[in-house]
C-alpha positions in Angstrom: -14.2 -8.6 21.3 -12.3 -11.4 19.0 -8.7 -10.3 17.5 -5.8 -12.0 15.4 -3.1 -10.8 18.0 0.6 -11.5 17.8 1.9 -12.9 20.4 5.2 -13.9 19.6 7.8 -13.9 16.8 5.9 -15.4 14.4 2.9 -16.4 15.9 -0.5 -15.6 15.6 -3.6 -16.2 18.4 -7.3 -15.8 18.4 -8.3 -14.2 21.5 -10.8 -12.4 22.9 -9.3 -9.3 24.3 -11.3 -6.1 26.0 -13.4 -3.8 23.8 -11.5 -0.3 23.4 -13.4 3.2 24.7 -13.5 5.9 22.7 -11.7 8.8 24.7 -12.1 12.4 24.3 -11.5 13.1 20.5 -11.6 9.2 19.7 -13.7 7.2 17.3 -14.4 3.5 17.6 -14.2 1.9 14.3 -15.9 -1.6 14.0 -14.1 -3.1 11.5 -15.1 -4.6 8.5 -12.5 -5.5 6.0 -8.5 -5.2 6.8 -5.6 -5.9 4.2 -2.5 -8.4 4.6 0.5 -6.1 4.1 3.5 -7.3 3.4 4.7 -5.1 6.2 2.1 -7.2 8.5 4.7 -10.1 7.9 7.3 -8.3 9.0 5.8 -7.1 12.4 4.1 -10.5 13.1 7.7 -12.1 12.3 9.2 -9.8 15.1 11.2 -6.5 14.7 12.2 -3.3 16.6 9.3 -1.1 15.8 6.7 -3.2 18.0 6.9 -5.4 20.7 4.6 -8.3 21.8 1.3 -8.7 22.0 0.3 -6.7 19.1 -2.6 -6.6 17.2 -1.6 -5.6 13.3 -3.7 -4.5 10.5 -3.4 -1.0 8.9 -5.1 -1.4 5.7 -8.5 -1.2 7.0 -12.1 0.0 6.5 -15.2 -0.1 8.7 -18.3 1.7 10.3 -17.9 4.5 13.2 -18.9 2.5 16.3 -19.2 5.2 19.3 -17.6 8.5 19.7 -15.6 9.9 22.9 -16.4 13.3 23.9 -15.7 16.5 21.9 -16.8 14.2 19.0 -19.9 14.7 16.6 -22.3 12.0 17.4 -23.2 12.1 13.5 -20.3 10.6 12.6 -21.6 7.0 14.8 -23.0 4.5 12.1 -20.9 6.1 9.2 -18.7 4.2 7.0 -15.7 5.5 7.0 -11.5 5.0 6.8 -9.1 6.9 8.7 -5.0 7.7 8.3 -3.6 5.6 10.8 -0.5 8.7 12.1 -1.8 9.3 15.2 -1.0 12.7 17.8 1.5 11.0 19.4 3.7 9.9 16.4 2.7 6.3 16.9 0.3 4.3 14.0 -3.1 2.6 13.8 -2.0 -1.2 12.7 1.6 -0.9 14.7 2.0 0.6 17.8 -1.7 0.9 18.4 -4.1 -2.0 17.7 -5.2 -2.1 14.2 -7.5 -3.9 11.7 -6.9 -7.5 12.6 -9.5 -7.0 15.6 -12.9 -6.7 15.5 -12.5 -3.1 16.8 -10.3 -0.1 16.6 -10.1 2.8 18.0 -8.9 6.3 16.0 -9.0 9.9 16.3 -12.1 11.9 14.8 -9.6 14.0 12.9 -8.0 12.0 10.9 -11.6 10.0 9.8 -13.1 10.4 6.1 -16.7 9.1 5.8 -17.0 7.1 2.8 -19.9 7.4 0.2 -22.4 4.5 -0.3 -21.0 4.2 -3.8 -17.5 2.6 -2.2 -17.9 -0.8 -1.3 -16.0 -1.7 2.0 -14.1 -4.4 0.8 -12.5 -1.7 -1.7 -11.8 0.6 0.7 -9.9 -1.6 2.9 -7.6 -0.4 -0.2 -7.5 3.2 0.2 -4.7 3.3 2.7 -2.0 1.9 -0.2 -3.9 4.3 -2.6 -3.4 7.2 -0.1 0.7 5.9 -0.1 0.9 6.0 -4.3 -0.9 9.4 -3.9 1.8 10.8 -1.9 4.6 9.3 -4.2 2.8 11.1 -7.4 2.4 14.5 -5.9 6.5 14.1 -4.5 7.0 13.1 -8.5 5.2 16.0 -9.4 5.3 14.9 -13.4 6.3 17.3 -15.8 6.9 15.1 -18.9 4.6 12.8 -19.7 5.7 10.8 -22.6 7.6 7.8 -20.8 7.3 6.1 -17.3 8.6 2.5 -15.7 7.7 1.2 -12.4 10.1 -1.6 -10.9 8.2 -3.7 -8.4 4.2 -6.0 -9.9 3.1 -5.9 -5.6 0.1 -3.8 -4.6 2.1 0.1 -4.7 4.0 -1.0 -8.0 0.3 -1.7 -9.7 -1.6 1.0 -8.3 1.6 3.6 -9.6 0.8 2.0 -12.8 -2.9 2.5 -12.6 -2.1 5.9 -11.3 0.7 7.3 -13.8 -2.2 6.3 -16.3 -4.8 8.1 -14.8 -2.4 11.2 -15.2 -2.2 10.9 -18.9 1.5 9.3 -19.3 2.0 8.1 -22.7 3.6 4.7 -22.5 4.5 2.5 -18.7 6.3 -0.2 -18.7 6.2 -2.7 -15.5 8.8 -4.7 -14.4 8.1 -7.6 -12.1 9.0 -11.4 -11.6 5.1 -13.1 -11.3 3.2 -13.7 -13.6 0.0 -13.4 -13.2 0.5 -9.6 -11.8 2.4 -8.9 -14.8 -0.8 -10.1 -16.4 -3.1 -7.7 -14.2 -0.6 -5.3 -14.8 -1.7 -5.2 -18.4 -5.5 -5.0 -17.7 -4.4 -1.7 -15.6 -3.2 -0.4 -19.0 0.6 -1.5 -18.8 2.0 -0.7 -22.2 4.5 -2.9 -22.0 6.0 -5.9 -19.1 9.5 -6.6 -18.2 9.8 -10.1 -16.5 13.1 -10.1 -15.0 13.2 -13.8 -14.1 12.7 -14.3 -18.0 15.1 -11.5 -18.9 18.4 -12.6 -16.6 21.5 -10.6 -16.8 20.0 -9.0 -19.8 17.6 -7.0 -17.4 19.0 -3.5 -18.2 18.8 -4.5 -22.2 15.3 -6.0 -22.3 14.3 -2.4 -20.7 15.9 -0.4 -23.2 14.0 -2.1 -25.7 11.1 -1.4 -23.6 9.1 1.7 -25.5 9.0 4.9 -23.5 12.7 4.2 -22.9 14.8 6.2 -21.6 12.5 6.8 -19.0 11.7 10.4 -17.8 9.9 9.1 -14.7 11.6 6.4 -13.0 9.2 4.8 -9.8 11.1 2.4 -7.9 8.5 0.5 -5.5 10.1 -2.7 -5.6 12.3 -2.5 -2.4 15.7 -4.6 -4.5 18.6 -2.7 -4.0 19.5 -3.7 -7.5 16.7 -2.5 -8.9 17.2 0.7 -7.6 21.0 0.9 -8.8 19.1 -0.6 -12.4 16.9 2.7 -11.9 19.4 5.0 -12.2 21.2 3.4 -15.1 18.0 3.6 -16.9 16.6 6.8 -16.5 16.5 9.8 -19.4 18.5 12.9 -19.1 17.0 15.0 -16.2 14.4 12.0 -15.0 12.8 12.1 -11.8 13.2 8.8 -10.2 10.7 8.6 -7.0 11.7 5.6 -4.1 9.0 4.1 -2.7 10.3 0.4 -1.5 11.6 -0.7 1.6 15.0 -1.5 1.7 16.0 -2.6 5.3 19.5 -1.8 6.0 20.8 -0.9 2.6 22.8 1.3 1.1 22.7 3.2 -2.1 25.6 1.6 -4.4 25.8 3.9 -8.3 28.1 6.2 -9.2 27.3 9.5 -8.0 28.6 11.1 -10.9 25.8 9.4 -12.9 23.4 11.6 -11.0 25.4 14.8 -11.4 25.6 14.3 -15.3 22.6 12.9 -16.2 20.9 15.9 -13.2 18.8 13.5 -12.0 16.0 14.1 -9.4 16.3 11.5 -7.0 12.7 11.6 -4.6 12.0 9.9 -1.7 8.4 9.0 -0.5 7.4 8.0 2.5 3.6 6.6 3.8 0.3 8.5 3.1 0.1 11.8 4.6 -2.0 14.6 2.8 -2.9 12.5 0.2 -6.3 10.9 1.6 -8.4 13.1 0.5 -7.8 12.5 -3.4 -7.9 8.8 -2.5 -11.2 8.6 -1.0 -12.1 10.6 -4.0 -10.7 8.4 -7.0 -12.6 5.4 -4.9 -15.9 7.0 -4.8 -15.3 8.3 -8.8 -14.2 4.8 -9.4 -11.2 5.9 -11.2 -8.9 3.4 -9.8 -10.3 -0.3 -10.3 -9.9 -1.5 -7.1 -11.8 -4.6 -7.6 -9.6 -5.9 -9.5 -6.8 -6.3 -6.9 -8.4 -8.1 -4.6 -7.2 -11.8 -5.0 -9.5 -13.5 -2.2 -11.6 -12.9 1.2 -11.2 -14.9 4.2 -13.1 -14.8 7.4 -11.3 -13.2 10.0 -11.4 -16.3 11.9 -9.6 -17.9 8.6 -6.6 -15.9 9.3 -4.2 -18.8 9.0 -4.5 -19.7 6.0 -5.1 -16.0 4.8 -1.8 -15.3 6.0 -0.4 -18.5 4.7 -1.5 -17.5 1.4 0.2 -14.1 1.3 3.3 -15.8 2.2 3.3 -18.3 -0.4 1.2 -17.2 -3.1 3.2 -15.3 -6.3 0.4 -14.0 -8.1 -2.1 -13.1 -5.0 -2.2 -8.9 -4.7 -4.5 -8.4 -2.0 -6.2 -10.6 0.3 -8.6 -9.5 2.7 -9.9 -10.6 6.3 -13.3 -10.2 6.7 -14.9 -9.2 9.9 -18.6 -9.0 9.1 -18.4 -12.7 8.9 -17.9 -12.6 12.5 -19.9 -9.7 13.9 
């Protein structure tokens, strides 16, 4: 089979490279869409997690190729996506091969077949859905009048999209591009916070921001000052939910501000037991998907998909596609 493989810090090859067997319990997933995460660029760029070669991609979708044993042989010929947590602790897209080759391999378990009324390209998106999903039932929102989300990348929009779905009042999004600032109002923004445009009066231009002070506080830009910025801006008894990445570091507010103010300070972490509702909102078309997809390569036009992720500030997703190639 073709893959994108990484081969080296920061280097991406075309190979052909063995087609996987489905073991006992496994499915073989040919692939037809996969996402360009910014995570991707970190792994490709080289890091601890996984080692060289590698083939990324966890944002994927595709059509049950062959099943191992112990495996229905319905499921063959199904669309379907799958979370990527495997038995042994490791991930589809990281330490095992992922979306960027032209086949995958899963386990049956973790597989949802996908409706005909999902298109595959949309639900190369589900994975991130699945991620927000999570974040909203750790939020678990009890007042709904006011909410702001710090971060205009693919989770900051679909919290937005998703804290609006659940009925909040007003959402103001705070970002730095833009054209996603712009998409962030078609998803029903109430109100944008540009933060290049605002400068060191960041924390002002929010309080003029209507919903403000915030009862829900969702912090899915990964800026360690933006998280410090969350805290200062939150209501009396907020619940402010982390979903960024922040490396190596460390939390820098005064933790009396959380005492008095008895803030709820929630962390959320990838996808699990949230899947389910995902798949769902895709088929229901409740989140509009369509509308963050930015462009479609060819898988074989991986360079300059990847190039464009890097480099772009108002792409949200861009897809490789492997039907191009089948």
């Amino acid at each position: 089979m073709n893959a994108i493989v990484n081969t080296g810090p920061g280097q991406l090859q075309w190979q052909d490279v063995p087609t996987p067997q489905p073991g006992r319990g496994q499915v073989r997933i040919r692939t037809a869409f996969c996402g360009i995460c910014a995570t991707d660029l970190e792994m490709i760029k080289g890091w601890k997690r996984t080692g060289f070669p590698s083939i990324p991609g966890h944002e994927w979708s595709g059509v049950a190729d062959a099943v191992g044993p112990g495996v229905d042989g319905g499921l063959a010929g199904r669309p379907c996506v799958a979370e990527n947590v495997l038995a042994d602790g490791g991930e589809v897209g990281f330490e095992h091969p992922g979306g960027y080759g032209q086949f995958l391999l899963t386990e049956a378990r973790n597989v949802r077949p996908l409706s005909d009324g999902i298109p595959l390209d949309q639900a190369a998106l589900i994975e991130p859905l699945a991620v927000c999903i999570r974040a909203m039932n750790r939020l678990k929102i009890e007042h709904r009048d006011s909410a702001i989300v710090f971060g205009d990348g693919m989770i900051g929009l679909l919290m937005l999209a998703l804290l609006k779905l659940d009925s909040v009042k007003t959402v103001t999004l705070v970002g730095g591009r833009p054209g996603r600032l712009a998409l962030a109002g078609k998803l029903g923004a109430d109100s944008t916070v540009n933060y290049h445009d605002a400068g060191k009066a960041l924390a002002d231009s929010i309080a003029r921001s209507p919903g403000s002070p915030f009862a829900n506080v969702i912090e899915a830009s990964g800026s360690p000052s933006a998280m410090t910025l969350s805290m200062d801006i939150s209501a009396k008894m907020a619940k402010v939910v982390v979903i960024g990445d922040y490396g190596s570091n460390r939390a820098d507010f005064p933790w009396n501000h959380l005492l008095h103010r008895e803030l709820e300070l929630i962390g959320s972490n990838a996808s699990a037991g949230a899947w389910d509702r995902a798949v769902a909102l895709a088929a229901g078309r409740k989140i509009p998907l369509d509308m963050l997809i930015s462009r479609r390569f060819a898988a074989s036009q991986f360079a300059q998909a990847v190039d464009l992720v890097r480099t772009s500030r108002d792409a949200v997703k861009i897809l490789l596609d492997w039907r191009t190639e089948q």
